[in-house]
C-alpha positions, 0 to 999 in steps of 0.5 A: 816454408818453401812450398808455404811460399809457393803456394801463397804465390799461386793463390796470388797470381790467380786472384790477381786475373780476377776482374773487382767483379769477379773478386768480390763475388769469390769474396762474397761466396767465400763468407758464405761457405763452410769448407771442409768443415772450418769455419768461413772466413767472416764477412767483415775481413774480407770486406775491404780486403784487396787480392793480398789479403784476400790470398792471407786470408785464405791461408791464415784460415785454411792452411797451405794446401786446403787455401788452393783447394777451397780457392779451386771450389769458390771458382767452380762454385761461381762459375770461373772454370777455367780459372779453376782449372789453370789453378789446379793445373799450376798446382800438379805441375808444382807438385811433380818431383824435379829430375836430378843429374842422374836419375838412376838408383844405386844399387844399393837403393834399388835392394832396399826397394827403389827403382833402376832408371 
């Protein structure tokens, strides 16, 4: 649930730098496209939908991971590089392990396969 949440957040902080403009262009394409072969989110939802159910939206009918990766490509699609880009990075850095304590392995988990720091 954690990373559901995450990643709701992530989608929303880079929906929310969008000028209406630019929203409602995302929107539009968004109708318009089919992605990873799902269907597109209708027309009619996202017609009147702010940035929060816009950011639903995405992933109600794309799921968790899919919602950023097809957020990623609407922006490439029309033209939003750099939004595309912050958002992909925001991602990686989400996704890297975090570093406990102690990093190094025990003895143990280090026959069993893992590494020694």
């Amino acid at each position: 649930i954690e990373s559901f949440v995450r990643i709701g957040d992530l989608l929303l902080r880079a929906l929310n730098v969008l000028s209406q403009e630019d929203l409602k262009r995302f929107q539009d394409k968004l109708s318009h496209s089919d992605f990873e072969g799902k269907c597109n989110i209708p027309r009619g939802l996202l017609e009147n939908a702010n940035r929060i159910d816009t950011k639903n939206l995405l992933m109600k009918f794309y799921g968790g991971d899919n919602a950023v990766n097809v957020t990623i490509d609407v922006f490439t699609q029309i033209n939003l590089r750099a939004s595309a880009a912050k958002l992909r990075e925001e991602r990686e850095k989400g996704k890297k392990p975090k570093v406990t304590e102690n990093p190094r392995v025990s003895p143990r988990a280090a026959a069993a396969g893992g590494e020694t720091g």
